[in-house]
C-alpha positions as CSV (number, residue, x, y, z in Angstrom):
1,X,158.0,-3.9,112.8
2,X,154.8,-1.9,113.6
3,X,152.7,-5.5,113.7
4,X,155.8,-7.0,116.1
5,X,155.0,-3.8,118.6
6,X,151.7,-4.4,118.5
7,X,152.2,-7.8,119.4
8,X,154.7,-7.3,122.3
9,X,152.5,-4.7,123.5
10,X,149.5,-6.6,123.9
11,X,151.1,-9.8,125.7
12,X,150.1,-8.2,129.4
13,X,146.6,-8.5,128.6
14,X,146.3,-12.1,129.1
15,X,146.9,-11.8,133.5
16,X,144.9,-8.7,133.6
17,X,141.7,-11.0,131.5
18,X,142.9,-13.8,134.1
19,X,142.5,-11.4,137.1
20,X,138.9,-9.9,135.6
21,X,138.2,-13.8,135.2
22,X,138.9,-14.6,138.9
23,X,137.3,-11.5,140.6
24,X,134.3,-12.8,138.8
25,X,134.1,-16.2,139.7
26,X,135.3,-15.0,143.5
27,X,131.8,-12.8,143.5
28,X,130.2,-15.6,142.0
29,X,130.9,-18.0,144.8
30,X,129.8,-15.1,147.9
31,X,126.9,-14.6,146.1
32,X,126.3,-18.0,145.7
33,X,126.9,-18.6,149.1
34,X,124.8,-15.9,150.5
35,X,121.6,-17.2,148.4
36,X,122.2,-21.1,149.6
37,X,122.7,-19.7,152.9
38,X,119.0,-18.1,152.8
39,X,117.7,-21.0,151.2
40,X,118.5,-23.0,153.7
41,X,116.4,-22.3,156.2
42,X,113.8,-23.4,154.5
43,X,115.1,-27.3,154.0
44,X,113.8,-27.5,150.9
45,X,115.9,-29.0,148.0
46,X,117.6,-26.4,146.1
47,X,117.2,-27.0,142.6
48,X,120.6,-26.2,140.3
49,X,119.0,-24.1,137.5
50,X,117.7,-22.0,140.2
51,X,121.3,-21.4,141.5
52,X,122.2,-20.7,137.2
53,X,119.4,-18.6,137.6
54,X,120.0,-16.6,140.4
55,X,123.8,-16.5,139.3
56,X,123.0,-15.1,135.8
57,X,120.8,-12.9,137.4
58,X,122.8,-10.9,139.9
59,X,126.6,-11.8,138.7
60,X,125.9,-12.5,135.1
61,X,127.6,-15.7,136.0
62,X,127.6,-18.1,132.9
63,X,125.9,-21.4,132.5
64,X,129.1,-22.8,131.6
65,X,130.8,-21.8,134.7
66,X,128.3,-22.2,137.2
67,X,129.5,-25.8,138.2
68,X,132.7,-24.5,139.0
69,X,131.1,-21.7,141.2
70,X,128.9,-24.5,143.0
71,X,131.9,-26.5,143.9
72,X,134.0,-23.6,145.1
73,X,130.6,-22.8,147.4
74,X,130.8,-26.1,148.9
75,X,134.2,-25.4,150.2
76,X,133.1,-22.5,151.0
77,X,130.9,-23.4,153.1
78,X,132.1,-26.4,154.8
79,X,135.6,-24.1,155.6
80,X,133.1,-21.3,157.2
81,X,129.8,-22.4,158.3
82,X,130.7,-26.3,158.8
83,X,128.1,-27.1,156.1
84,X,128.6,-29.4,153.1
85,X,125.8,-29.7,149.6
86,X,125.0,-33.0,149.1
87,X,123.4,-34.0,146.1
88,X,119.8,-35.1,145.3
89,X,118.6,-37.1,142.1
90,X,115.2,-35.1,141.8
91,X,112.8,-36.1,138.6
92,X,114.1,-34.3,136.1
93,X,117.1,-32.4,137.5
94,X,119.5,-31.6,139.7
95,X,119.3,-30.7,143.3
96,X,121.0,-30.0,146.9
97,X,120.4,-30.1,150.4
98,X,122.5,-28.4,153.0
99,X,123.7,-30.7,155.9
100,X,125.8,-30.1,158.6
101,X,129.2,-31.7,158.0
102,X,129.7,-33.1,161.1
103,X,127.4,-35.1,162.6
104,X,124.7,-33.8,165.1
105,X,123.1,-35.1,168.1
106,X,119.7,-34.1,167.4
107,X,117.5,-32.1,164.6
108,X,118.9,-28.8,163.5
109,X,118.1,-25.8,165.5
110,X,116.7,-24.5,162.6
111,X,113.3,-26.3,163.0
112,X,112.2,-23.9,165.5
113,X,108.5,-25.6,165.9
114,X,109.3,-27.7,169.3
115,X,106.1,-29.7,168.8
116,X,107.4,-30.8,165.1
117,X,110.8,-31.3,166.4
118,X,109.5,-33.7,168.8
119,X,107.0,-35.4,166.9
120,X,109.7,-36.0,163.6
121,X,112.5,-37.4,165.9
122,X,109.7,-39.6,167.7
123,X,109.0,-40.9,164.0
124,X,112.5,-41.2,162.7
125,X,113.1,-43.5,165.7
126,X,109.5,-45.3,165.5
127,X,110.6,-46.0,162.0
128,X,114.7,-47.0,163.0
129,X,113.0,-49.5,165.9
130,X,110.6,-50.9,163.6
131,X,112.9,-52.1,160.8
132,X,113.4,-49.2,158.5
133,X,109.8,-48.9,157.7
134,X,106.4,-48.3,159.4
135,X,103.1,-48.7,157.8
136,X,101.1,-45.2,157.3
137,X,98.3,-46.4,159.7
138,X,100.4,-47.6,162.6
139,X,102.2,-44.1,162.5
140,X,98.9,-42.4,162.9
141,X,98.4,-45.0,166.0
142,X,101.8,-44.4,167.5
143,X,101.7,-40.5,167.4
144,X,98.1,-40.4,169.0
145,X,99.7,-43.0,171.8
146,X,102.6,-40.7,172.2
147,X,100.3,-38.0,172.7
148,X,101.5,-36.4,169.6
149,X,98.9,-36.2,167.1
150,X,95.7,-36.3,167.4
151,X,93.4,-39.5,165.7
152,X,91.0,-37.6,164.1
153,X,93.6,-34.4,163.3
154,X,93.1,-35.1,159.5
155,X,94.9,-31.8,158.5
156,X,97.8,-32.2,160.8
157,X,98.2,-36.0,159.3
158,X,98.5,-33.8,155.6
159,X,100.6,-31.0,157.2
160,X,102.9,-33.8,158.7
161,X,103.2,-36.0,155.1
162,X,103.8,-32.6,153.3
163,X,106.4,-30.8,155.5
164,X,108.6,-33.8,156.4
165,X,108.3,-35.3,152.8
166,X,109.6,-32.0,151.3
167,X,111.9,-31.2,152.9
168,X,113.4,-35.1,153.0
169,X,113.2,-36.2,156.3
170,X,111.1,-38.8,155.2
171,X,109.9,-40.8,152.4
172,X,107.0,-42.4,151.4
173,X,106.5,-45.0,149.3
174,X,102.9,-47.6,148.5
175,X,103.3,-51.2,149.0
176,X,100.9,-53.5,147.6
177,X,98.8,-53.2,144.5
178,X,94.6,-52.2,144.5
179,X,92.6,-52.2,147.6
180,X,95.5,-53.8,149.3
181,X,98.0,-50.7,148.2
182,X,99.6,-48.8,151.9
183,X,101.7,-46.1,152.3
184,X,104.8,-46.9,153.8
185,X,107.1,-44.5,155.7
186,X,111.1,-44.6,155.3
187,X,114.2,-41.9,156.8
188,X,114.7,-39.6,153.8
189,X,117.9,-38.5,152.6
190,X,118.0,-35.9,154.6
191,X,117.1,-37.5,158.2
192,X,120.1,-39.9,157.1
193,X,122.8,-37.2,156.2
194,X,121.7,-35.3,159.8
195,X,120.3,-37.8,162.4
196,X,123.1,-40.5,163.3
197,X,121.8,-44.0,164.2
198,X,123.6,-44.8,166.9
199,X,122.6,-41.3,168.8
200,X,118.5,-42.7,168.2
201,X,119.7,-45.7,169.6
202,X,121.4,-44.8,172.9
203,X,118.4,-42.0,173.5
204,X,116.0,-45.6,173.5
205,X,118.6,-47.3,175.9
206,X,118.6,-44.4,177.9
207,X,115.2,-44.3,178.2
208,X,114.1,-48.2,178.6
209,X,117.3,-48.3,180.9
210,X,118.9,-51.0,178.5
211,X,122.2,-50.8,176.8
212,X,122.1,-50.3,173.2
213,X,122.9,-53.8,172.3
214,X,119.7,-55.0,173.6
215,X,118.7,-54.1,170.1
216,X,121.0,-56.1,168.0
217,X,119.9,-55.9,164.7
218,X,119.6,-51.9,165.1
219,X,122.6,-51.9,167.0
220,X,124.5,-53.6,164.2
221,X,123.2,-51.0,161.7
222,X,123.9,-47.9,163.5
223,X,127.7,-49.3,164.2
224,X,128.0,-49.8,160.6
225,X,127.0,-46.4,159.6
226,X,129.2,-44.9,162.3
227,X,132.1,-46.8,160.7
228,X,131.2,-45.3,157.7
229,X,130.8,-41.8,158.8
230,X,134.7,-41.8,160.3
């Protein structure tokens, strides 16, 4: 008798772990979304195990739940902020960009250097205009041109590379093998999540006073990624 009371009396216990359960995973998800949130700013890559990290850290958050807590962010945050994670295949693990999810009509506001606003949407289009990719020398020649960087500005050349490469607006990649190897610039993930084609494309009509199907080829691509998009 004394073992069924003991039974009966200890069935409630099973909401109450439910409710600890869900209060913990609810300040799990703020928490995570505050420290994306911050991160963000930066647009560098947010790696997972630092998001574990932080998690086990402050919440004491679980390695086994933290997945759960990262995909309860992202709704989170696109429901909120109109932001959505995306997914990066890094080396050796895991990591996430934040993008805007809808699409914008230029770079972020949150690149608040006007100069390297200008001269990253100057390239993204050199590079959309030219094919998909640009050789590293003609870059250096078609910023000087524009008036954008220096010829001889070695360290803004580096500071350029390093910036835009980290924080994925562009990729580079060497063609070639030996003396003949180049280095070859490409949109990066992130340029293509946030920068829609067809906006480069009618800011080049606009400005050569053509319409956008003057450029077929480009105009083809940046319907077909529009089409995508919807």
């Amino acid at each position: 008798m004394s073992q069924r009371r003991s039974t009966r009396a200890g069935a409630p216990a099973a909401p109450i772990e439910e409710e600890e359960d869900d209060s913990s995973l609810e300040e799990a998800v703020n928490e995570c979304t505050r420290y994306i949130l911050c991160r963000e700013a930066s647009k560098l890559p947010i790696k997972r195990a630092d998001i574990a990290k932080h998690l086990a850290t402050v919440c004491q958050t679980p390695s086994g739940v933290v997945s759960r807590v990262i995909l309860r962010t992202d709704k989170l945050l696109e429901k909120v902020y109109g932001y959505k994670l995306v997914p990066i295949a890094g080396k050796a693990m895991s990591q996430y960009i934040v993008v805007l999810k809808e699409e914008c009509e230029s770079l972020p506001s949150s690149i608040s250097d006007s100069h390297q606003r200008i001269m990253l949407m100057a390239a993204l289009t050199h590079i959309f205009m030219s094919g998909g990719n640009v050789k590293e020398d003609d870059m250096w020649n078609f910023l000087s041109e524009a008036g954008l960087l220096d010829a001889n500005d070695f360290a803004g050349k580096k500071n350029f590379v390093a910036t835009f490469t980290r924080q994925l607006y562009l990729t580079v990649n060497k063609v070639g093998e030996g003396e003949f190897t180049k280095n070859v610039f490409e949109w990066g993930r992130r340029a293509t999540e946030e920068v829609p084609k067809l906006f480069v494309l009618n800011k080049m009509a606009e400005a050569f006073e053509k319409t956008p199907d003057y450029w077929s080829e480009q105009f083809k691509q940046a319907n077909e990624e529009a089409q995508q998009r919807s």
